[in-house]
C-alpha positions as CSV (number, residue, x, y, z in Angstrom):
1,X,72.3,87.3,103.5
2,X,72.7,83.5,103.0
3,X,76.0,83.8,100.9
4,X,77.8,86.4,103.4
5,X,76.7,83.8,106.1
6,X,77.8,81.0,104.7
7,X,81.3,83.0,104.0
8,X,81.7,84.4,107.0
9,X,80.9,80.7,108.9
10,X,83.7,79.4,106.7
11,X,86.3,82.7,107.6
12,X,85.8,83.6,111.2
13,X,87.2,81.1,113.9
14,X,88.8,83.5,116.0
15,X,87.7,86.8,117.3
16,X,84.0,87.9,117.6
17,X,82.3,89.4,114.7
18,X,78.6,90.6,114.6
19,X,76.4,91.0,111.6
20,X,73.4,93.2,111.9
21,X,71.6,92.6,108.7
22,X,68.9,95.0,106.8
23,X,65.8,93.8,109.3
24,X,67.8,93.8,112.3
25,X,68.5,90.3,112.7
26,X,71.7,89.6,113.9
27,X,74.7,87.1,113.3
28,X,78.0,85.6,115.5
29,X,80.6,84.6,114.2
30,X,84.3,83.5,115.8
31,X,85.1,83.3,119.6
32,X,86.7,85.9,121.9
33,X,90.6,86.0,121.2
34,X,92.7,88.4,123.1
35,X,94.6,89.7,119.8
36,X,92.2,91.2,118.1
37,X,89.0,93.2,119.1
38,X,85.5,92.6,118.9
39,X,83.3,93.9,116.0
40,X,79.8,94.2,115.5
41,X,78.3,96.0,112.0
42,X,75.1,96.7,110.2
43,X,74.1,96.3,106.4
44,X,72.2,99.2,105.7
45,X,70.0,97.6,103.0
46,X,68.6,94.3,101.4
47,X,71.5,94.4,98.3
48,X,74.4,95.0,100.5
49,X,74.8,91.5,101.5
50,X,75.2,90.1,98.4
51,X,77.1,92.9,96.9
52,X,79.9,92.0,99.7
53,X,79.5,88.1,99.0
54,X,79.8,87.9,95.5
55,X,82.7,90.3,95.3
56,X,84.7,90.4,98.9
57,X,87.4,92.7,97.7
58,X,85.5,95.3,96.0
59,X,82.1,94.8,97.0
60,X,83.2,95.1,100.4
61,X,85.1,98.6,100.2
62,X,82.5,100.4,97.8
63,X,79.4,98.9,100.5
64,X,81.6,100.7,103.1
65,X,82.2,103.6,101.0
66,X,78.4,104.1,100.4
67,X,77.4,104.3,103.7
68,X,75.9,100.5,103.0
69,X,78.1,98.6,105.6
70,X,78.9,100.9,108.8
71,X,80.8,99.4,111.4
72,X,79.3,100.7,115.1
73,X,81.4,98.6,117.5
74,X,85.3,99.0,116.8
75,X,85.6,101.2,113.2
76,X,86.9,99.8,109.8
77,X,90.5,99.1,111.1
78,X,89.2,96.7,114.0
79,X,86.8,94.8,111.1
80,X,89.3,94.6,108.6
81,X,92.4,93.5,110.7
82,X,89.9,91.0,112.3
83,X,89.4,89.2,109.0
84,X,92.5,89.2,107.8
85,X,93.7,87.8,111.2
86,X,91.4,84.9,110.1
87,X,93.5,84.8,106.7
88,X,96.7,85.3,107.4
89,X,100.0,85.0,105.1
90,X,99.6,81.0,105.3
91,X,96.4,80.8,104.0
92,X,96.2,83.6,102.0
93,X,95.1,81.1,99.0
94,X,91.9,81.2,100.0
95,X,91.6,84.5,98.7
96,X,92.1,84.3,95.2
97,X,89.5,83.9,93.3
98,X,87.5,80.8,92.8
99,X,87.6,78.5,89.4
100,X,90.0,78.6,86.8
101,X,87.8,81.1,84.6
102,X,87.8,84.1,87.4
103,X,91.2,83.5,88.4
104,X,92.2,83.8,84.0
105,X,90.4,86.8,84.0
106,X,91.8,88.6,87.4
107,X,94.8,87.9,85.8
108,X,94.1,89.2,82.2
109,X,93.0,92.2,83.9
110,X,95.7,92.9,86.3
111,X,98.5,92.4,83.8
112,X,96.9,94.9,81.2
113,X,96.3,97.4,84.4
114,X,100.5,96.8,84.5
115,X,100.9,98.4,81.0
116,X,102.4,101.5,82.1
117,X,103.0,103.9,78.7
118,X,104.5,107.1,78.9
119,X,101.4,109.1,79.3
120,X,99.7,106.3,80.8
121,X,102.0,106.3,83.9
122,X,102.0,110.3,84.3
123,X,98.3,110.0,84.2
124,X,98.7,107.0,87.4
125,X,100.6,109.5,89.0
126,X,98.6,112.4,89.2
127,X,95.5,110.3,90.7
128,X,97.5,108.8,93.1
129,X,99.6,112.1,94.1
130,X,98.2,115.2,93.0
131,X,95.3,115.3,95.5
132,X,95.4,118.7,97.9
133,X,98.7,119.3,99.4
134,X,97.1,119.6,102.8
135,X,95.4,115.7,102.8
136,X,99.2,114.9,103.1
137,X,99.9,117.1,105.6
138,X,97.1,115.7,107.7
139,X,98.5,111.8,108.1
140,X,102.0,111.9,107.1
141,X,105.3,113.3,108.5
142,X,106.7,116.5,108.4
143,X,109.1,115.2,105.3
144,X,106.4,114.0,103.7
145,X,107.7,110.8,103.8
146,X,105.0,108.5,101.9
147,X,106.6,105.2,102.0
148,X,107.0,102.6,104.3
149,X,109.2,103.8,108.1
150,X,112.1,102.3,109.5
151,X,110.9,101.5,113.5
152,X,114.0,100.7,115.3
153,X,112.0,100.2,117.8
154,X,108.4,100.2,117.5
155,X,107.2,102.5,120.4
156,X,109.0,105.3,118.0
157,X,107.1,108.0,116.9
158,X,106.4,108.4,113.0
159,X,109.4,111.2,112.7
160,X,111.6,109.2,114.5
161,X,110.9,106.0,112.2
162,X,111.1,107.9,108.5
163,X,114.4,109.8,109.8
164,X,115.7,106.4,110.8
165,X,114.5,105.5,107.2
166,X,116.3,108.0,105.9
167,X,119.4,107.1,107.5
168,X,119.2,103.5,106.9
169,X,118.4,103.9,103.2
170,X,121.7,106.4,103.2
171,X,124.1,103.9,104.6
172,X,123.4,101.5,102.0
173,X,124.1,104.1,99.5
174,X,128.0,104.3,100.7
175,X,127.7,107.9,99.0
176,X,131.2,110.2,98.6
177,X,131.1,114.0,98.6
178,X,131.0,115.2,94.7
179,X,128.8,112.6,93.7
180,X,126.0,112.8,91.4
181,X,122.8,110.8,92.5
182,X,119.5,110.0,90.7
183,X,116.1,109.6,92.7
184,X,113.6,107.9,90.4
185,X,110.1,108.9,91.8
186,X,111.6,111.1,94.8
187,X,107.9,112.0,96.0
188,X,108.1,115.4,97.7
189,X,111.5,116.0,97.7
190,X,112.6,115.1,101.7
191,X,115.3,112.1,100.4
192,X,117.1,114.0,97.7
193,X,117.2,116.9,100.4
194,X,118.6,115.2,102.8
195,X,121.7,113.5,100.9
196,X,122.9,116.4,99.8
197,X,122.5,117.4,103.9
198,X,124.7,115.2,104.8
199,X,127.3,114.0,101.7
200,X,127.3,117.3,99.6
201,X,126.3,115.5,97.0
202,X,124.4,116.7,93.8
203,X,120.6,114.9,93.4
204,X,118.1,115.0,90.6
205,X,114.9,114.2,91.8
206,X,112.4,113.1,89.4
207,X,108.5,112.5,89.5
208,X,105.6,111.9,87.6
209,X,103.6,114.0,89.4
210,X,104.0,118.0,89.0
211,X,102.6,118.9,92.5
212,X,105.0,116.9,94.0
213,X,107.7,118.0,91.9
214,X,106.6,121.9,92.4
215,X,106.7,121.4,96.5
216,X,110.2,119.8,96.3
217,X,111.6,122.9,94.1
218,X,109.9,125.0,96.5
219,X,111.7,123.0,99.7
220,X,115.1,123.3,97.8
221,X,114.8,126.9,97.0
222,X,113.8,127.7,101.1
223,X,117.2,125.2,101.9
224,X,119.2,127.2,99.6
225,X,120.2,124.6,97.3
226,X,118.5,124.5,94.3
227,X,121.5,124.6,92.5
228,X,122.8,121.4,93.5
229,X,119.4,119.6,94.5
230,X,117.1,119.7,91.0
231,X,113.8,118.3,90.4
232,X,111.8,117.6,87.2
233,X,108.6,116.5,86.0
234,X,110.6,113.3,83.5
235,X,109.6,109.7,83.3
236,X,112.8,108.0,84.2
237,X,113.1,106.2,80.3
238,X,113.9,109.6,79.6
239,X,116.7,110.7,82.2
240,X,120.0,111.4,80.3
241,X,123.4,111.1,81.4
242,X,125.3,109.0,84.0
243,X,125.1,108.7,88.0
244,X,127.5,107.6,90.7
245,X,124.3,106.1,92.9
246,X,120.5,105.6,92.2
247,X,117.9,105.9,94.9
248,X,114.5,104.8,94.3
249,X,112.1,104.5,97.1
250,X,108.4,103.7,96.2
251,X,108.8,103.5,92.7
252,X,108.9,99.8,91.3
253,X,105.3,99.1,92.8
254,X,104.2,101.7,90.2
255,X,106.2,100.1,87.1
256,X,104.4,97.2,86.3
257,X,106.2,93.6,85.7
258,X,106.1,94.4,81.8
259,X,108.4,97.6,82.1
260,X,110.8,95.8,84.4
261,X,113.3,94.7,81.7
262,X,113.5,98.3,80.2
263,X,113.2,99.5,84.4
264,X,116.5,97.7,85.0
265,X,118.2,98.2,81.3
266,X,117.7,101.6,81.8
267,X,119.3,101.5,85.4
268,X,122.1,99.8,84.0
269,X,122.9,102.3,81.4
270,X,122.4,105.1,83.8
271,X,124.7,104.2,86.3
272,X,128.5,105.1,86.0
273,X,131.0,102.1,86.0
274,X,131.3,101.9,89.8
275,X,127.7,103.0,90.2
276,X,125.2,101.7,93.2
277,X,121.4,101.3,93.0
278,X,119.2,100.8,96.2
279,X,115.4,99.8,95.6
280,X,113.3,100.2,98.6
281,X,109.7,98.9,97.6
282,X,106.6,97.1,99.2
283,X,107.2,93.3,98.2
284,X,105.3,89.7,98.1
285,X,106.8,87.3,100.4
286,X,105.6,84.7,98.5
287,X,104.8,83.9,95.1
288,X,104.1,86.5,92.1
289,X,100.4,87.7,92.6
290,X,97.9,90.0,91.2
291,X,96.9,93.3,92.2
292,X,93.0,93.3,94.5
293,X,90.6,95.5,92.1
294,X,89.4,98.2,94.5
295,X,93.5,99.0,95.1
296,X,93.8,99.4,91.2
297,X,90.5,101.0,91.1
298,X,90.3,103.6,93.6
299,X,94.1,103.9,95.1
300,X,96.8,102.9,93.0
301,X,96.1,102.5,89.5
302,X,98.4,100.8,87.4
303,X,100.2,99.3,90.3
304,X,101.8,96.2,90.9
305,X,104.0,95.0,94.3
306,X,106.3,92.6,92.9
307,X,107.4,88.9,94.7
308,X,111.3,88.9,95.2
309,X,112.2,86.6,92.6
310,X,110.5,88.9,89.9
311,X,113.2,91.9,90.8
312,X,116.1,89.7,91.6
313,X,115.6,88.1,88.1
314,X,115.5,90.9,86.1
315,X,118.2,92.3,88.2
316,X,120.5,89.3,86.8
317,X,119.4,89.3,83.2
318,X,120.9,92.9,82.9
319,X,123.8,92.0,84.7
320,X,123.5,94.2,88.0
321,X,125.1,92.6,91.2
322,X,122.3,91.8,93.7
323,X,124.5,92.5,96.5
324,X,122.5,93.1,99.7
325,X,118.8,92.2,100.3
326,X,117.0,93.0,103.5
327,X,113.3,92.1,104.4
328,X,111.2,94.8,106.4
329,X,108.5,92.5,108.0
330,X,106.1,94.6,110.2
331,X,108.0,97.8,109.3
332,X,104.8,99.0,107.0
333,X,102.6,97.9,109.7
334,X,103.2,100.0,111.9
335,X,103.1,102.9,109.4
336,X,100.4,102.6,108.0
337,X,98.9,102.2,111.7
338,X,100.4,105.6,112.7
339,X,99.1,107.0,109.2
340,X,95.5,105.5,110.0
341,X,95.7,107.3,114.0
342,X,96.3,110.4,112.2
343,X,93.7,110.4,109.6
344,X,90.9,109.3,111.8
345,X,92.3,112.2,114.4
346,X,91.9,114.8,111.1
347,X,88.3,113.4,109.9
348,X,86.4,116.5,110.0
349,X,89.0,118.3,107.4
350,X,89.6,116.0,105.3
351,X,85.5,115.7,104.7
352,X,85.3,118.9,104.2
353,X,88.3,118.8,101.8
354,X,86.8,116.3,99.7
355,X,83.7,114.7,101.2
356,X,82.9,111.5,103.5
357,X,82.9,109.0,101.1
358,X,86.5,109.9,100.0
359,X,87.4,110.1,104.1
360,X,85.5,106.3,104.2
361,X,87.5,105.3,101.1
362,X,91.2,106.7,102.8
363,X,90.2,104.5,105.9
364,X,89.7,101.2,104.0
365,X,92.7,101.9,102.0
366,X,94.5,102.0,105.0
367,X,93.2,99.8,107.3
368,X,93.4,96.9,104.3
369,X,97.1,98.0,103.7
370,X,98.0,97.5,107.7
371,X,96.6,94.2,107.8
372,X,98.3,93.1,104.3
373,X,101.4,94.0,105.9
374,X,100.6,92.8,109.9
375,X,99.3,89.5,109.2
376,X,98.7,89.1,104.9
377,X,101.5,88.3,102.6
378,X,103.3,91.8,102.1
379,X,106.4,93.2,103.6
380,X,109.3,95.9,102.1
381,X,112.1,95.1,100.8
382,X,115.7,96.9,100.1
383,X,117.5,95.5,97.3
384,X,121.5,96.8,96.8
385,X,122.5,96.3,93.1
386,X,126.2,97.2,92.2
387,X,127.1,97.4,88.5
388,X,131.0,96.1,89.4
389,X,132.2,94.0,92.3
390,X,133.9,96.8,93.9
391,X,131.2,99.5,93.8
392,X,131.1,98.6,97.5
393,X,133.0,97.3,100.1
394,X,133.0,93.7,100.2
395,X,131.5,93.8,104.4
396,X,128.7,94.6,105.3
397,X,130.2,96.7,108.3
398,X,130.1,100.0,106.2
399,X,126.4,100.0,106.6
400,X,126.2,99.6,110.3
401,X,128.8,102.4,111.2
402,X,127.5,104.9,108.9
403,X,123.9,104.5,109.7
404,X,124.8,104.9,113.3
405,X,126.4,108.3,112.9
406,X,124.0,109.3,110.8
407,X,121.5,108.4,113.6
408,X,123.7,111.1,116.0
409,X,123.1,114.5,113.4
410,X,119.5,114.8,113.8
411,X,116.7,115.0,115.8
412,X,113.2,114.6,114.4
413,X,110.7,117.7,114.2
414,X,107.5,116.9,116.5
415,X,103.9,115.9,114.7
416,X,103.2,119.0,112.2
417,X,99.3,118.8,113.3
418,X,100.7,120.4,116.4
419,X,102.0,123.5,114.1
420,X,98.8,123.6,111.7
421,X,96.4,123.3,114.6
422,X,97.7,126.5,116.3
């Protein structure tokens, strides 16, 4: 217990935090602070200490995981927003790993994680996607919408903030009726679908993972359209033809920084003369970085969310137009809050879908993501790339006037859990 005590002495200055250890001896750490709530947890045996101490960022997820570490004032969320409130953004440093040795080989290993073959990536995207339909169902909107929301304001609910996501991400495109557009990783269908909705224009929608791309055929096929809206189980290196706009949403966190110059080559290639990309990805606000272990391990393996300059530079070596860049700040935040509400609120199915350690595992996935993106280092960003100068119009005004009538055709459904539940 001396090493987590002597860690957690060093972390906590604000907010209250209570360490129960194995014999029921208890430590305080911090002093109240009105932003973040007060935590008190127990270590469930002699080993669990250490295994948190000598390995924060992995030691502490698997100890929670295992039923080791069990939070029983507040939950995860409270805990883990607590510490990183301690760390924030600013002095995020202090997280990376100590002496020049662990820090080589954290960033061997992350690299070669970022090796992202054909089969290799397919294989990523199954673990991350192909889990039950239903899990989905449980914390994310009625779309399906697994990427970061759009809160115009942030008392919206979840369906409000992915339509508005929608709608904002559609503006950008400055799509024309008759054109052809690519989505590169188009998830479970609900972006392609709703272009088409509203331009009449003809999408391919392309994923890695084949339950994903099976739901969005089915979705297409209920909507009447699956002539014009087509999706396929194809890595994007092997996408042929030309395209009037790309869409990728959630997809360059999954490349890997050694795949970006054939990422953006191929974009290149793909797009017609006049053609328009728009990226909307998590990002690094500052500095390249490396992906924590328990994420690559357990959640997202393989993956990789990129600092600005690492787009915007491949970008320019292949000669795309960065035309338009906007920073989502607390955007994710609030998602990934919404997405935590819902999964807590669904518990008791999702154990018995899978079992409680996978249920544990979800809620430290998400509670780390939130505070990542509330008070870490991580935000979203939308990157417009043009191939030609005149692929758009040279004012920004386009964007503002389309995204506003788009914000007039719809309404967003209410929470599906109130249809499933009846």
């Amino acid at each position: 217990m001396w090493l987590l005590d002597k860690m957690l002495r060093r972390l906590i200055r604000k907010g209250e935090l209570t360490i129960i250890d194995h014999r029921g001896k208890a430590y305080r750490y911090g002093a109240p602070d009105p932003a973040v709530r007060s935590v008190a947890a127990r270590l469930m045996d002699s080993k669990a200490a250490f295994k948190i101490a000598s390995d924060p960022r992995v030691g502490a997820g698997e100890a929670y995981m295992d039923g080791r570490f069990v939070v029983e004032d507040g939950d995860i969320r409270d805990l883990v927003l607590l510490i990183r409130y301690n760390a924030p953004f600013e002095r995020s440093g202090a997280l990376k790993p100590k002496g020049p040795v662990r820090r080589t080989a954290a960033a061997v290993a992350g690299r070669l994680d970022q090796i992202n073959w054909k089969t290799r990536s397919r294989r990523n995207a199954e673990h991350t996607y192909n889990l039950t339909r239903r899990l989905y169902e449980l914390f994310l909107d009625e779309d399906r919408q697994y990427t970061c929301a759009y809160y115009r304001d942030p008392a919206n609910s979840l369906e409000q903030a992915q339509l508005d996501k929608k709608a904002h991400i559609a503006a950008k495109l400055n799509l024309q009726p008759g054109m052809r557009v690519l989505d590169i990783g188009c998830g479970w269908g609900g972006l392609a679908l709703y272009l088409h909705r509203h331009y009449d224009v003809d999408v391919l929608g392309i994923a890695l993972a084949p339950d994903q791309i099976e739901f969005s055929r089915e979705r297409a096929a209920e909507a009447g359209v699956s002539d014009r809206v087509k999706f396929e189980v194809m890595d994007y290196r092997d996408v042929p033809g030309t395209f009037d706009r790309i869409a990728n949403v959630g997809l360059i966190e999954h490349l890997g920084t050694p795949h970006y110059p054939g990422f953006f080559a191929k974009c290149r290639e793909l797009l017609a003369p006049d053609g328009l990309m728009l990226s909307h990805c998590c990002g690094r606000m500052g500095r390249p970085g490396l992906t924590d272990k328990w994420t690559r391990k357990y959640i997202f393996p393989g993956g990789y969310i990129p600092a600005l300059s690492e787009i915007v530079s491949e970008a320019e070596r292949h000669r795309l137009i960065v035309s338009d860049v906007e920073t989502l700040r607390l955007h994710y935040a609030y998602t990934l809050e919404e997405w935590y509400r819902r999964t807590v609120a669904a518990r008791d199915e999702i154990v018995e879908l899978y079992d409680e350690r996978f249920y544990r595992m979800w809620q430290f996935y998400l509670a780390g993501a939130e505070a990542a993106f509330r008070y870490g280092g991580m935000s979203n960003f939308q990157i417009q790339y043009l191939k030609s100068r005149q692929s758009a119009p040279i004012t920004r005004d386009y964007m503002f006037e389309e995204e506003a009538r788009l914000r007039g055709l719809e309404q967003p459904p209410k929470w599906h859990l109130d249809v499933a539940a009846e």
